[in-house]
C-alpha positions as CSV (number, residue, x, y, z in Angstrom):
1,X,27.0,-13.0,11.1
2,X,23.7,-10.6,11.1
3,X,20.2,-11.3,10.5
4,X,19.5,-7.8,8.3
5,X,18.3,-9.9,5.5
6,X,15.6,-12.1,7.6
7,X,14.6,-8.7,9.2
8,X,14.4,-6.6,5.6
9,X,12.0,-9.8,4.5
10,X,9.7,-10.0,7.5
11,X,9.3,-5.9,7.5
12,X,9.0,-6.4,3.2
13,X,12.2,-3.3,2.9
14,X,14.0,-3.7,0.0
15,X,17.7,-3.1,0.4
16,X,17.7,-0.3,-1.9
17,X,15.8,1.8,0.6
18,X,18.3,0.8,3.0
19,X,21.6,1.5,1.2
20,X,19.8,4.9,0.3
21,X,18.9,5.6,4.0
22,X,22.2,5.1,5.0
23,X,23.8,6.6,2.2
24,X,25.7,3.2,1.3
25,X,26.0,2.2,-1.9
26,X,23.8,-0.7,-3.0
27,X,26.8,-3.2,-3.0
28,X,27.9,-1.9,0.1
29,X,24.5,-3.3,1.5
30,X,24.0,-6.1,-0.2
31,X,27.4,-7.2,1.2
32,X,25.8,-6.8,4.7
33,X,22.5,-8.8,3.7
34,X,24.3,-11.7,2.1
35,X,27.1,-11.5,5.0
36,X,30.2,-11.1,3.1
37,X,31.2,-7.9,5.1
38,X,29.6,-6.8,8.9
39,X,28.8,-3.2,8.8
40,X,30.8,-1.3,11.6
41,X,28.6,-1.2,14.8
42,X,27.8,2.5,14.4
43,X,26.1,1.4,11.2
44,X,24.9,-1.8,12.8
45,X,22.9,1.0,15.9
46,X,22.0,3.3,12.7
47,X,20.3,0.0,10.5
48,X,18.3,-1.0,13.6
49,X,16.6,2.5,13.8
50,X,15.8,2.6,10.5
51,X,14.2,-0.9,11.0
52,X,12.6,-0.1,13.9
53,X,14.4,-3.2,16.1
54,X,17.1,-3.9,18.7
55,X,20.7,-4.0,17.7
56,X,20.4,-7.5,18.9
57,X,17.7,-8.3,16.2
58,X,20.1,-8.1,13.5
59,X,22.9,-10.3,14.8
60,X,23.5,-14.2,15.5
61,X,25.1,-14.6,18.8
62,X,27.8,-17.4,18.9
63,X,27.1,-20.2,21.3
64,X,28.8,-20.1,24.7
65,X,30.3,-23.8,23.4
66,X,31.3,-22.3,20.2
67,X,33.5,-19.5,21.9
68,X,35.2,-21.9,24.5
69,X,39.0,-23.4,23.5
């Protein structure tokens, strides 16, 4: 899971800026804001400078108790 959508909304960056700044199309980036595919962490690094944030702005960590058996 990300946060790029709660991040493009706080900064006001509209994801068709985005998708052209990273030379994505539009549905490519929309699937990353609505988290129905996670961009490949060289994208993930590349998103965070364009917004100005830390890589670990834009994701959700899991919970130690979620990630235990």
């Amino acid at each position: 899971m990300n946060r790029i959508k709660e991040v493009l909304d706080k900064k006001g960056i509209k994801q068709t800026w985005l998708a052209d700044q990273l030379g994505k199309s539009y549905n490519m980036v929309n699937g990353y804001v609505k988290n129905r595919r996670q961009p490949k962490l060289e994208i993930l690094f590349e998103i965070a400078k364009l917004l100005d944030v830390g890589v670990k702005d834009l994701i959700i960590e899991e919970k130690k108790e979620d990630m235990q058996h």
